[in-house]
Biopython code that builds the backbone (N, CA, C, O; Angstrom):
import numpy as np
from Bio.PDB.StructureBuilder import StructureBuilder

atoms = [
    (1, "UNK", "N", (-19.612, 30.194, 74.570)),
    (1, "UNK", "CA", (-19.217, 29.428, 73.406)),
    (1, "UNK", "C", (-20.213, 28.303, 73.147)),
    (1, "UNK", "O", (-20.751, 28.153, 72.050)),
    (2, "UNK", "N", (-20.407, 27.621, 74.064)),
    (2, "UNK", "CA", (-21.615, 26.529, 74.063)),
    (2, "UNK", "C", (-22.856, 27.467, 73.825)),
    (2, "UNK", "O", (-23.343, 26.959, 72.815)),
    (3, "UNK", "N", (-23.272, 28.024, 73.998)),
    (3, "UNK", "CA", (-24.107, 28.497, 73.182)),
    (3, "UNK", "C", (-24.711, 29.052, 72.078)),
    (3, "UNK", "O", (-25.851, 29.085, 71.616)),
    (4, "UNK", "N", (-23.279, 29.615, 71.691)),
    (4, "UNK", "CA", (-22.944, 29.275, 69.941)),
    (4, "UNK", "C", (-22.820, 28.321, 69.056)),
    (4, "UNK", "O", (-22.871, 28.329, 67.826)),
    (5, "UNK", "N", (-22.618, 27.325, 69.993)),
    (5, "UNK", "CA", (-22.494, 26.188, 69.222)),
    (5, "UNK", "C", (-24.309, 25.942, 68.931)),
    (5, "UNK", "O", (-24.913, 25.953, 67.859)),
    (6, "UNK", "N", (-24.786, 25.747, 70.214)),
    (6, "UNK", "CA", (-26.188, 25.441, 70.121)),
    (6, "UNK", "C", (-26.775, 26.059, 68.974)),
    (6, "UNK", "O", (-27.339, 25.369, 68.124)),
    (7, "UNK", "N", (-26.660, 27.760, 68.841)),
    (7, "UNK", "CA", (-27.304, 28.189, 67.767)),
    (7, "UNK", "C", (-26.544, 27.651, 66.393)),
    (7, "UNK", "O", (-27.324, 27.411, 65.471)),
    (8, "UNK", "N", (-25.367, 27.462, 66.163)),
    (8, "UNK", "CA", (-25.064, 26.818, 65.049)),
    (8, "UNK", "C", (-25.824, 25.400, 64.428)),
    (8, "UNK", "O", (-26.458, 25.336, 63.374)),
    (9, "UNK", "N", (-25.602, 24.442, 65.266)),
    (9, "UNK", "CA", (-26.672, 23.406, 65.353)),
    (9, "UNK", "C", (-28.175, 23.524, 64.891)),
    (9, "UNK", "O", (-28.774, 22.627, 64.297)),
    (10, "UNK", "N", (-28.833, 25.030, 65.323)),
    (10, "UNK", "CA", (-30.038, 25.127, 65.045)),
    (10, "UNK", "C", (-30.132, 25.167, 63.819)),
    (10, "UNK", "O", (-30.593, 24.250, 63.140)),
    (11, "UNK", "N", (-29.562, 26.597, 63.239)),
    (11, "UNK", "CA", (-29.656, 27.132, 61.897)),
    (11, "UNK", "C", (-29.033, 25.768, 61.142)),
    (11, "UNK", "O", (-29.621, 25.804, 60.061)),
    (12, "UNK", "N", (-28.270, 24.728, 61.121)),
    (12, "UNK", "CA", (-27.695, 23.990, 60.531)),
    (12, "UNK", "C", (-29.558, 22.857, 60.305)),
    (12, "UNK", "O", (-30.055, 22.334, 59.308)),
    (13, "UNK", "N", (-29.821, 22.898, 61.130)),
    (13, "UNK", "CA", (-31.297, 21.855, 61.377)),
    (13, "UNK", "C", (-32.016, 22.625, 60.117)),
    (13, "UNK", "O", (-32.550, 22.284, 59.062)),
    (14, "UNK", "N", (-31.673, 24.124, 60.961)),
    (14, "UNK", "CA", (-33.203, 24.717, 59.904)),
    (14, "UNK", "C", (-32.781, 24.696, 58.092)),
    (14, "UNK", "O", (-33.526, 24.432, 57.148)),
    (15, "UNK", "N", (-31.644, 24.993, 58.089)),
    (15, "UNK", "CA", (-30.944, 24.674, 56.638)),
    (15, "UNK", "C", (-31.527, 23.774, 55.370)),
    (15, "UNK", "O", (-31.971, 23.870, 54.226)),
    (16, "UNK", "N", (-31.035, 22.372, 56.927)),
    (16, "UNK", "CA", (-31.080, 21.033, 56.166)),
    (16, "UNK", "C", (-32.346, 20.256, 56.093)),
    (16, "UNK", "O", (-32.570, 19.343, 55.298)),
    (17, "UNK", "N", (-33.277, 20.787, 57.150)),
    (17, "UNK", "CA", (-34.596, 20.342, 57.643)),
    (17, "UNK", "C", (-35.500, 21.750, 57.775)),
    (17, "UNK", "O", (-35.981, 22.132, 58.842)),
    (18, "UNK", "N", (-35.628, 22.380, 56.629)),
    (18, "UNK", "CA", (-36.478, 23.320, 56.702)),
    (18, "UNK", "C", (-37.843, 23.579, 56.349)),
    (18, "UNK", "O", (-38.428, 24.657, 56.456)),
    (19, "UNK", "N", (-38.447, 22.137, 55.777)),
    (19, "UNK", "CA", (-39.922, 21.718, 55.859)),
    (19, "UNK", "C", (-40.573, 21.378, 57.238)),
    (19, "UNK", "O", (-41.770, 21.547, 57.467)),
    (20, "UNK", "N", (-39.613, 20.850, 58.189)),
    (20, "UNK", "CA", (-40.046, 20.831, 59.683)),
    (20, "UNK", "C", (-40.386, 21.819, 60.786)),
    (20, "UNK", "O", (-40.744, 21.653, 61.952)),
    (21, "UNK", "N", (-40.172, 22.842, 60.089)),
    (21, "UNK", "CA", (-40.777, 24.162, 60.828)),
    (21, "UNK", "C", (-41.396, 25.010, 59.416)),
    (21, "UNK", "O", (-41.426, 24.971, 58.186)),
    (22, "UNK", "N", (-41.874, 25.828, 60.670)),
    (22, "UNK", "CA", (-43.287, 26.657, 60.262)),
    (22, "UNK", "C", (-42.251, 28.366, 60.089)),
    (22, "UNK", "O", (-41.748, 29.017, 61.005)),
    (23, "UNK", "N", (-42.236, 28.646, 58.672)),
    (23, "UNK", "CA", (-41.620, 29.871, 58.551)),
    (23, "UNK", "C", (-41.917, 30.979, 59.318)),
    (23, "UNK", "O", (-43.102, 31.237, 59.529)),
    (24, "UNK", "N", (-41.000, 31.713, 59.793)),
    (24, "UNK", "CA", (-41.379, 32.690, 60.327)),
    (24, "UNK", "C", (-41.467, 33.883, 60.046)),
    (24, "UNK", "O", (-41.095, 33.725, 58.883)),
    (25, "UNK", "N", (-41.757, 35.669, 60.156)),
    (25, "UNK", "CA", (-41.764, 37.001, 59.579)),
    (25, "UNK", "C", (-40.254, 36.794, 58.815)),
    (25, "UNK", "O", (-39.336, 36.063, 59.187)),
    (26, "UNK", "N", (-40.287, 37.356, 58.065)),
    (26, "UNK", "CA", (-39.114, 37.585, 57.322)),
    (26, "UNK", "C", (-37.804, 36.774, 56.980)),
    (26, "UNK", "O", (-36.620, 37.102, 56.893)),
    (27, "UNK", "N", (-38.615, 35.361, 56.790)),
    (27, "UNK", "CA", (-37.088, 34.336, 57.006)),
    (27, "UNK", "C", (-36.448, 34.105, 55.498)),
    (27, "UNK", "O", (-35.560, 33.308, 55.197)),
    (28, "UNK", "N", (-37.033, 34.873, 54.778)),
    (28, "UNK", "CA", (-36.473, 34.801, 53.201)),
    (28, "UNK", "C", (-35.317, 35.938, 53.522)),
    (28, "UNK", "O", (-34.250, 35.671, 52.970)),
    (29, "UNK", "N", (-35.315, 37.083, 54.258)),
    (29, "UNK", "CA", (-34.667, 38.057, 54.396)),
    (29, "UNK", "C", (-33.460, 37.434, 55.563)),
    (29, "UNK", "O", (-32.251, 37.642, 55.452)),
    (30, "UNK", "N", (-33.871, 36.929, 56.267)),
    (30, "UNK", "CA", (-32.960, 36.472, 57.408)),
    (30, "UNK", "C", (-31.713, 35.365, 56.345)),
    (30, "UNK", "O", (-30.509, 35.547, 56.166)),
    (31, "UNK", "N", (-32.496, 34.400, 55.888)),
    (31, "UNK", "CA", (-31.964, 33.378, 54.502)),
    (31, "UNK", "C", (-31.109, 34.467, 53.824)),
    (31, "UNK", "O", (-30.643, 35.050, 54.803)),
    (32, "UNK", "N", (-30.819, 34.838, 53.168)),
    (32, "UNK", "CA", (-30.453, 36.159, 52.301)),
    (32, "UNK", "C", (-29.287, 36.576, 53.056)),
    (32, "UNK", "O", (-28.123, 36.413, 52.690)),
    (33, "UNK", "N", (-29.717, 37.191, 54.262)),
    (33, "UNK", "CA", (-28.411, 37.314, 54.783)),
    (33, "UNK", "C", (-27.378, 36.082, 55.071)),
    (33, "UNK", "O", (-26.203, 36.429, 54.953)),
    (34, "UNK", "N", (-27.535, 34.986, 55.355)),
    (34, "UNK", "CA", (-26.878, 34.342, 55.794)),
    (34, "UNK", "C", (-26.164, 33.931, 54.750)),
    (34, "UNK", "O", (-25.060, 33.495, 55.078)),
    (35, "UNK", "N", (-26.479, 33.905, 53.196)),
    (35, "UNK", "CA", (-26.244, 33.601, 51.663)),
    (35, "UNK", "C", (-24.974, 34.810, 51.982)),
    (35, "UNK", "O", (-23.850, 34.491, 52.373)),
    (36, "UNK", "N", (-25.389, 36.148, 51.743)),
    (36, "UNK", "CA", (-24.332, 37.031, 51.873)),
    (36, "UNK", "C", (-23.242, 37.107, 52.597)),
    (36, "UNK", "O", (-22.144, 37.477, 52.182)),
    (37, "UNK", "N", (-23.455, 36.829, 53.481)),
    (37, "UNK", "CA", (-22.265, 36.265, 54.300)),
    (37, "UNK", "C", (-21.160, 35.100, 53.775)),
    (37, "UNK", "O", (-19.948, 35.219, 53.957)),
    (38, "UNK", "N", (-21.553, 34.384, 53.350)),
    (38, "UNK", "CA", (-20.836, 33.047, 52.506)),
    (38, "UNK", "C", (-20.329, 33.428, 51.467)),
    (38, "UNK", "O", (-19.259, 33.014, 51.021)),
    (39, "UNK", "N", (-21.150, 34.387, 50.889)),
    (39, "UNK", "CA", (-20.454, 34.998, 49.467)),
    (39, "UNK", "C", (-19.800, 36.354, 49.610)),
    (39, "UNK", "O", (-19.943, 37.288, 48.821)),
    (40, "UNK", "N", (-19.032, 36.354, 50.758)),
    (40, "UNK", "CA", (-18.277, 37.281, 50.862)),
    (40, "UNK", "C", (-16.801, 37.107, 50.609)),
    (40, "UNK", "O", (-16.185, 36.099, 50.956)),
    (41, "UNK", "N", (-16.138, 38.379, 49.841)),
    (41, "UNK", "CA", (-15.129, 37.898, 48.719)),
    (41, "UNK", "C", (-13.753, 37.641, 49.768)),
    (41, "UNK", "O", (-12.585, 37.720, 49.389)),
    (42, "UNK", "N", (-14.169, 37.339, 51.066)),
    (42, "UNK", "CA", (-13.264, 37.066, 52.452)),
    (42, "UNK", "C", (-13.184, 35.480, 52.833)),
    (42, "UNK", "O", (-12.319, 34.924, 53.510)),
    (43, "UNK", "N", (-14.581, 34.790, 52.070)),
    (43, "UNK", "CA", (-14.992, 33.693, 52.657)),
    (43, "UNK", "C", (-13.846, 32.461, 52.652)),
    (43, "UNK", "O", (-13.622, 31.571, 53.473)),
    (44, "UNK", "N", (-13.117, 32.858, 51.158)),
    (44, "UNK", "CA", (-12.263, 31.586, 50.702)),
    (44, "UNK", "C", (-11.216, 31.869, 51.634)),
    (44, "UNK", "O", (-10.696, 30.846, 52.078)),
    (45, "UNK", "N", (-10.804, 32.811, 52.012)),
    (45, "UNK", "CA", (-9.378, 33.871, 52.995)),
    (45, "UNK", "C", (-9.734, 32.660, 54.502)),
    (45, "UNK", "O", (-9.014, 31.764, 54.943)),
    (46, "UNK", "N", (-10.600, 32.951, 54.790)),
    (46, "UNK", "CA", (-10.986, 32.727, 56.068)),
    (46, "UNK", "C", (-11.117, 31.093, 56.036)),
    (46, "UNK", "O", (-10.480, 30.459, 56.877)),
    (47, "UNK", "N", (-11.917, 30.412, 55.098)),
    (47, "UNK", "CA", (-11.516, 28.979, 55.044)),
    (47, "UNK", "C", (-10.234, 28.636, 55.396)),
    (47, "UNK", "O", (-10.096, 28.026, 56.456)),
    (48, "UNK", "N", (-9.189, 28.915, 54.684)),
    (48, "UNK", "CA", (-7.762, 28.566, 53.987)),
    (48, "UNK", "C", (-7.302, 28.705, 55.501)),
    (48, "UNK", "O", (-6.691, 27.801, 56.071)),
    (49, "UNK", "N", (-7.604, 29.774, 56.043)),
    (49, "UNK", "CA", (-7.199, 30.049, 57.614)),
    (49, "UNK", "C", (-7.973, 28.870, 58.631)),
    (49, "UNK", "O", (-7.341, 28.440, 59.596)),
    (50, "UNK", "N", (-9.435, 28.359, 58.342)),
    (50, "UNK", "CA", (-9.163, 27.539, 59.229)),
    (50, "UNK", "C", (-8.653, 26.177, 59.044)),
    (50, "UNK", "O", (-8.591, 25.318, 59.924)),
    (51, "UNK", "N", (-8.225, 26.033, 57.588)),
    (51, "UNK", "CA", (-7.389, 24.558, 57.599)),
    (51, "UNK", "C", (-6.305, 24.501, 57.977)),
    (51, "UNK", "O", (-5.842, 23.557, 58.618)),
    (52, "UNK", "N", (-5.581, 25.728, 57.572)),
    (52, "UNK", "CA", (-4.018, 25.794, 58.354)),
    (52, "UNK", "C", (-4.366, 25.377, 59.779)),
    (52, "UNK", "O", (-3.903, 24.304, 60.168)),
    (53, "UNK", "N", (-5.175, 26.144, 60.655)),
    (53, "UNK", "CA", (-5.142, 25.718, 61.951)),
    (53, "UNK", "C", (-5.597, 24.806, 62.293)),
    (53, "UNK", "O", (-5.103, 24.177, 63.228)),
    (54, "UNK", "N", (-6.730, 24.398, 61.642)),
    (54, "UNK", "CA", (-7.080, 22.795, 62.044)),
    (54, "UNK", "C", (-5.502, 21.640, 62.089)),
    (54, "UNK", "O", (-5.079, 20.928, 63.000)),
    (55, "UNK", "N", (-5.113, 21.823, 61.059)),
    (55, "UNK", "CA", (-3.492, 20.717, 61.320)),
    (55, "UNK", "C", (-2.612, 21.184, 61.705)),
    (55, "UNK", "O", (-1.630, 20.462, 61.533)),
    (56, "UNK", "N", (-2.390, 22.117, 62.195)),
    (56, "UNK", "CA", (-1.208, 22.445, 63.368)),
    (56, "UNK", "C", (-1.631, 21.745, 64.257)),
    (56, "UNK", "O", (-2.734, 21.636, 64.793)),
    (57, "UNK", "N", (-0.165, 21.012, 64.457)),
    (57, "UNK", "CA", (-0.221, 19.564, 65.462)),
    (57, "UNK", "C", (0.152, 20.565, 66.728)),
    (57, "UNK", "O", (-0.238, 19.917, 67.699)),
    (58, "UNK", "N", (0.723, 21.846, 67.235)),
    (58, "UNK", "CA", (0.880, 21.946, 68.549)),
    (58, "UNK", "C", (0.000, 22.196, 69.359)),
    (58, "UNK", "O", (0.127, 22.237, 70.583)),
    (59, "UNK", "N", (-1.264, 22.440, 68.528)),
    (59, "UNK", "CA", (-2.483, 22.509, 69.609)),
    (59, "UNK", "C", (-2.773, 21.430, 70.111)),
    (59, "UNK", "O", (-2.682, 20.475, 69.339)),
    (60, "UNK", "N", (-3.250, 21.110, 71.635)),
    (60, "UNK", "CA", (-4.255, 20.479, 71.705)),
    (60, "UNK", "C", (-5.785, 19.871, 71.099)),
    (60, "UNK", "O", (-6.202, 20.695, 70.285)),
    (61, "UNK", "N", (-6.178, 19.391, 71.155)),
    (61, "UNK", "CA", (-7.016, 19.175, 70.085)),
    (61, "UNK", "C", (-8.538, 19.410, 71.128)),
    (61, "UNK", "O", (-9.491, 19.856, 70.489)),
    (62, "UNK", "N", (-8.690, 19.250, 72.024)),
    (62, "UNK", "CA", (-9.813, 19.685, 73.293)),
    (62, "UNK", "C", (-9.528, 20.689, 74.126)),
    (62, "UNK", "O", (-10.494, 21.148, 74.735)),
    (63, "UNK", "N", (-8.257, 21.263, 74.373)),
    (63, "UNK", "CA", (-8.029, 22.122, 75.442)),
    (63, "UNK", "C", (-7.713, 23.288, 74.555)),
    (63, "UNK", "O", (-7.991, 24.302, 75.196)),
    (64, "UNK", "N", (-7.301, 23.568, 73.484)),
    (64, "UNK", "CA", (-7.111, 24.665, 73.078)),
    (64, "UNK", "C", (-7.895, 25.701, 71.782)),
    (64, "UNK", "O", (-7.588, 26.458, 70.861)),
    (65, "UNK", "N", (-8.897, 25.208, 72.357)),
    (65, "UNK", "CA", (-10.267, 25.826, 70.894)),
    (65, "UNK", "C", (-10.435, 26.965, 71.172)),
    (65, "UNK", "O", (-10.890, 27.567, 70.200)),
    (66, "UNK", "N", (-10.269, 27.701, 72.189)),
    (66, "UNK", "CA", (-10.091, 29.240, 71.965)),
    (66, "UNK", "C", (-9.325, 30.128, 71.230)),
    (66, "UNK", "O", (-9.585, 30.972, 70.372)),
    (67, "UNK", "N", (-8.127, 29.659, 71.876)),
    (67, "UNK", "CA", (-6.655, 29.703, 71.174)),
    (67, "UNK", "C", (-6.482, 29.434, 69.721)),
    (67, "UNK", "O", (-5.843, 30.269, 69.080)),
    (68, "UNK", "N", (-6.910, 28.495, 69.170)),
    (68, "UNK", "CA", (-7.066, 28.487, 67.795)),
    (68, "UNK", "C", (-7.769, 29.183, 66.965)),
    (68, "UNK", "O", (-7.491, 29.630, 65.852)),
    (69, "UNK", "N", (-9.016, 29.254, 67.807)),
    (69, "UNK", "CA", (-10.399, 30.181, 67.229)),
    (69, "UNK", "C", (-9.601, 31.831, 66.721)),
    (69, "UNK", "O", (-9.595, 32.359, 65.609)),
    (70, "UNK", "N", (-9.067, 32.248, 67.860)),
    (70, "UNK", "CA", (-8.169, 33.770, 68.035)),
    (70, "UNK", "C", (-6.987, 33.381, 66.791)),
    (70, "UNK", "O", (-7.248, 33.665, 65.622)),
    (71, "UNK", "N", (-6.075, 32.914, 67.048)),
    (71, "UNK", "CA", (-5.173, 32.503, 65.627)),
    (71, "UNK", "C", (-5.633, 31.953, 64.240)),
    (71, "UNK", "O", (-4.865, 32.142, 63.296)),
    (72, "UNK", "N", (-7.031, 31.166, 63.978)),
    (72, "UNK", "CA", (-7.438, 31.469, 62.803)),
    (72, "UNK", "C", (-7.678, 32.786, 62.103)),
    (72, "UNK", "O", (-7.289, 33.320, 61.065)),
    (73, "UNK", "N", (-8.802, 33.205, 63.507)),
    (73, "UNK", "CA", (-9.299, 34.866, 62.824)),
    (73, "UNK", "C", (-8.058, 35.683, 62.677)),
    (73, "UNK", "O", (-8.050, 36.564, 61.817)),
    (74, "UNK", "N", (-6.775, 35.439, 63.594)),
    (74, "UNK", "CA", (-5.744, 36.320, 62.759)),
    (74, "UNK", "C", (-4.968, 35.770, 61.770)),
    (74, "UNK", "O", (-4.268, 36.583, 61.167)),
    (75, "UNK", "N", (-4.879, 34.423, 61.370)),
    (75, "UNK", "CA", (-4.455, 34.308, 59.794)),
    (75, "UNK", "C", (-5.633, 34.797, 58.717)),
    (75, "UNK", "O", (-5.382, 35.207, 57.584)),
    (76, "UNK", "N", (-6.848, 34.684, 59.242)),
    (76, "UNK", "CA", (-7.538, 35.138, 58.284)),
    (76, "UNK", "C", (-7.683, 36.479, 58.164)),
    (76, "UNK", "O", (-8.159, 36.852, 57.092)),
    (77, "UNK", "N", (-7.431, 37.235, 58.890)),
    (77, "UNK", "CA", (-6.785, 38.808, 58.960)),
    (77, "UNK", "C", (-5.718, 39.053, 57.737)),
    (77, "UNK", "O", (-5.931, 39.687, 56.703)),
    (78, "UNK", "N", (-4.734, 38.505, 58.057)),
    (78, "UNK", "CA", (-3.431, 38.431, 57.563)),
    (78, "UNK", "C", (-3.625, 37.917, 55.770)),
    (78, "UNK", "O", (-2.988, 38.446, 54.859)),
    (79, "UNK", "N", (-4.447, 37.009, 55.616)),
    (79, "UNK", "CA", (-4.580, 36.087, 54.103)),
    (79, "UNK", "C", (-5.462, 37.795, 53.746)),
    (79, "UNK", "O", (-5.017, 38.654, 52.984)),
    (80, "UNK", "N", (-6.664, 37.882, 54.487)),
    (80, "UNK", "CA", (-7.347, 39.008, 53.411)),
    (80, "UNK", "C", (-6.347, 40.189, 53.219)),
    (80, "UNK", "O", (-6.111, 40.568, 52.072)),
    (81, "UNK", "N", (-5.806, 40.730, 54.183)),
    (81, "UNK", "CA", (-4.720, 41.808, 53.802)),
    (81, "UNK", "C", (-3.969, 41.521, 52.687)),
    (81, "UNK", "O", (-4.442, 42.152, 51.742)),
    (82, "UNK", "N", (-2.757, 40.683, 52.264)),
    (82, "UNK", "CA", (-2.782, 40.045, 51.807)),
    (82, "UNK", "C", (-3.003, 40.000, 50.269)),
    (82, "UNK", "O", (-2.113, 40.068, 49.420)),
    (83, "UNK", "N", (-4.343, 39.875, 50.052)),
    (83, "UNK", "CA", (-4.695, 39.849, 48.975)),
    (83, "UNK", "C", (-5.704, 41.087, 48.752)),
    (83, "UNK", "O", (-6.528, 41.114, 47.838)),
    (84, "UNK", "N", (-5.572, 41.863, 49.477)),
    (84, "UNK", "CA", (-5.990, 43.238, 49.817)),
    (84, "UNK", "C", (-7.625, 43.376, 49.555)),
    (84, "UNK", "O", (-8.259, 44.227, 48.930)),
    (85, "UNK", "N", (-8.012, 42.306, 50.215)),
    (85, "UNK", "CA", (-9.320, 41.485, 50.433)),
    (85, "UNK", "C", (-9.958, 42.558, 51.629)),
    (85, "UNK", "O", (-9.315, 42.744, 52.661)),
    (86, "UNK", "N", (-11.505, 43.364, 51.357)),
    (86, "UNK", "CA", (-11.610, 44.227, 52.481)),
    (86, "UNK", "C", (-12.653, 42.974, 53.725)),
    (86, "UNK", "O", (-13.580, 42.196, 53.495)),
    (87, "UNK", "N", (-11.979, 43.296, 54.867)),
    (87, "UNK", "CA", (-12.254, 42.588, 56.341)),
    (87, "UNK", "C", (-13.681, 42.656, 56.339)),
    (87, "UNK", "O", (-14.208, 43.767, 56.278)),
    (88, "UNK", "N", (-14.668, 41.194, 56.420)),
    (88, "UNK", "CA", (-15.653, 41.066, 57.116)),
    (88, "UNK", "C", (-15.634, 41.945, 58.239)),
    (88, "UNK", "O", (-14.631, 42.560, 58.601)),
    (89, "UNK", "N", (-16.841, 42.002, 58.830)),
    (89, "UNK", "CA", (-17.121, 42.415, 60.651)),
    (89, "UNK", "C", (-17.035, 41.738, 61.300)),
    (89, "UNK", "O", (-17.287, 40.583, 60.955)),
    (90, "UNK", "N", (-16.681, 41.977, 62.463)),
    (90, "UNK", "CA", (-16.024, 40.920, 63.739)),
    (90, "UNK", "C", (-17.243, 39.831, 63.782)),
    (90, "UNK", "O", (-16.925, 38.642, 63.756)),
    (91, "UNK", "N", (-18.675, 40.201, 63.850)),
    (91, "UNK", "CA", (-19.719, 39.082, 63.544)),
    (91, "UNK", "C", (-19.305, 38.680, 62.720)),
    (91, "UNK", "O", (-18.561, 37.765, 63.074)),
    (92, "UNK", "N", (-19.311, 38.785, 61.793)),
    (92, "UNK", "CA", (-19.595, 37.649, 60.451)),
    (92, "UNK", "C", (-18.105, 37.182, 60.122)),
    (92, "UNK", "O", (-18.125, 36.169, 59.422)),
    (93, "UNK", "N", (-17.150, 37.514, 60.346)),
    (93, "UNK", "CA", (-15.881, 36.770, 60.475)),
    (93, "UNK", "C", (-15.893, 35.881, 61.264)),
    (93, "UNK", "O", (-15.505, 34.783, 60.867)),
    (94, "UNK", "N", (-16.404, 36.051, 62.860)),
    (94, "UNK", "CA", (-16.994, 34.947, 63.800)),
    (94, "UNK", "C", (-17.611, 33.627, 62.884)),
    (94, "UNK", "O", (-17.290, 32.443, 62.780)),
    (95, "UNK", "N", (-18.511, 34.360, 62.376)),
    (95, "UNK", "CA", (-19.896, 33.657, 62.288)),
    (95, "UNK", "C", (-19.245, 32.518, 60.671)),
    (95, "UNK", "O", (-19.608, 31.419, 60.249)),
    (96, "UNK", "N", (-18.311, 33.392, 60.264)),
    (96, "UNK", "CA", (-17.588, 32.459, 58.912)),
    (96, "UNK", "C", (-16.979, 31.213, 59.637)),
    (96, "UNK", "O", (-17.239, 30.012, 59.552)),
    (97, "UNK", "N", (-16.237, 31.794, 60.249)),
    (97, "UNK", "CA", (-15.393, 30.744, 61.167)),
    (97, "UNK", "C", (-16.003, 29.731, 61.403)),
    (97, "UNK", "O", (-15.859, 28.643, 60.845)),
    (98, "UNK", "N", (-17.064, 30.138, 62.634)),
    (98, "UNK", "CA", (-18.110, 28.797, 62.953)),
    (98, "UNK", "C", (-18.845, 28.625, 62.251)),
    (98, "UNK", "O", (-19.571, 27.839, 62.859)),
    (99, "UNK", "N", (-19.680, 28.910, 60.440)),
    (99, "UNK", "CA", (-19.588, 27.924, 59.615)),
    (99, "UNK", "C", (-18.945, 27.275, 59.032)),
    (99, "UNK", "O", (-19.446, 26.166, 58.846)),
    (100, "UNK", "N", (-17.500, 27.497, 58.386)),
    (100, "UNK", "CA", (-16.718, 26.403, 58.222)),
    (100, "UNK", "C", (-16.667, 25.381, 59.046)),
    (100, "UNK", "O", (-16.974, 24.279, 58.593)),
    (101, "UNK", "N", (-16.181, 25.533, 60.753)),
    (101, "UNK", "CA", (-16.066, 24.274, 61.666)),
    (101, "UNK", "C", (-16.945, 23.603, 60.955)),
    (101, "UNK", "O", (-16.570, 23.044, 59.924)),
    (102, "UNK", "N", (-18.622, 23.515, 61.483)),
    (102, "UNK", "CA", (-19.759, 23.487, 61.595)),
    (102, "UNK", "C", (-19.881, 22.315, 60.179)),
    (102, "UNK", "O", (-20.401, 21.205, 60.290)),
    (103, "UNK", "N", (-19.148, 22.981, 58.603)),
    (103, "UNK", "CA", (-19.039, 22.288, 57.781)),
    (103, "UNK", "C", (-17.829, 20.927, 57.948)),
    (103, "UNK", "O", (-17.966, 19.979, 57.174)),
    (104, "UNK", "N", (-16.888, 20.899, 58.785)),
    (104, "UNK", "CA", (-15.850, 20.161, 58.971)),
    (104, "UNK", "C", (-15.850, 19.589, 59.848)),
    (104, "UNK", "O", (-14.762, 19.202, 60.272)),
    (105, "UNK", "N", (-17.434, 19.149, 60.769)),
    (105, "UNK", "CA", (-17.681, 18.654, 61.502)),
    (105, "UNK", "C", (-16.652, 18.870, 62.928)),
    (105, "UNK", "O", (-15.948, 18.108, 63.590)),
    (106, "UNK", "N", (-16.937, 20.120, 62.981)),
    (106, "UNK", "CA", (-16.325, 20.313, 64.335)),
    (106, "UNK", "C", (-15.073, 20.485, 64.450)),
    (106, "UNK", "O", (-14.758, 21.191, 65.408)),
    (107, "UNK", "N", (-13.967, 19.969, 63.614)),
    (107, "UNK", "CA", (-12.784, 20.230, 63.772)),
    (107, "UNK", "C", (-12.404, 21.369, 63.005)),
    (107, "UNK", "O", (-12.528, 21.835, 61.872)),
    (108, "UNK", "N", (-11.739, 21.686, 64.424)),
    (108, "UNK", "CA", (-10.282, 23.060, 64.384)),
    (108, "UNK", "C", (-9.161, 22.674, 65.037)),
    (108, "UNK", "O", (-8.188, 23.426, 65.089)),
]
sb = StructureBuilder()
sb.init_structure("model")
sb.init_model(0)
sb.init_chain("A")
sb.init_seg("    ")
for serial, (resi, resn, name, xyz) in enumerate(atoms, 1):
    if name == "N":
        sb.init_residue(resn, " ", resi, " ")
    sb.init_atom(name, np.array(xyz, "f"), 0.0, 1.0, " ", f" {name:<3s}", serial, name[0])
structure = sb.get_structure()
């Protein structure tokens, strides 16, 4: 998990600070994907899922970030069904997830 975080952190650097590095093979294509991902018609589903869980007061707020992580991705299961919204891939549902946090400064 900490090491997801790390790479989140990166790509968040390279985002926001992307004159400070030196482009690499194919990073317009790599960029592109990561656009597609955000604009996936799941993205708003999967938000909405992690605000519900961010304020559910019975979590812990340090001890239980797994646990939440697993019960977002299944409300956000549940919201795209739902609205008969077809399911990201287990990556990029991940990877939605931990950009929202990422945008909400960390909290879930």
């Amino acid at each position: 998990m900490k090491a997801l975080c790390n790479r989140l952190k990166r790509v968040w650097y390279l985002v926001w600070h992307s004159d400070a590095f030196d482009r690499f093979d194919r990073w317009d294509e790599c960029a592109a994907n990561i656009e597609t991902i955000l604009r996936h018609p799941a993205y708003p589903y999967v938000e909405h899922a992690v605000r519900k869980t961010a304020v559910d007061p019975s979590w812990h707020p340090t001890k239980d970030h797994e646990k939440k992580r697993k019960e977002t991705i299944e409300w956000a299961g549940i919201y795209c069904r739902e609205a008969k919204v077809e399911l990201p891939s287990a990556w990029q549902l991940n990877f939605m997830v931990e950009w929202i946090i990422g945008q909400r400064k960390g909290s879930l």
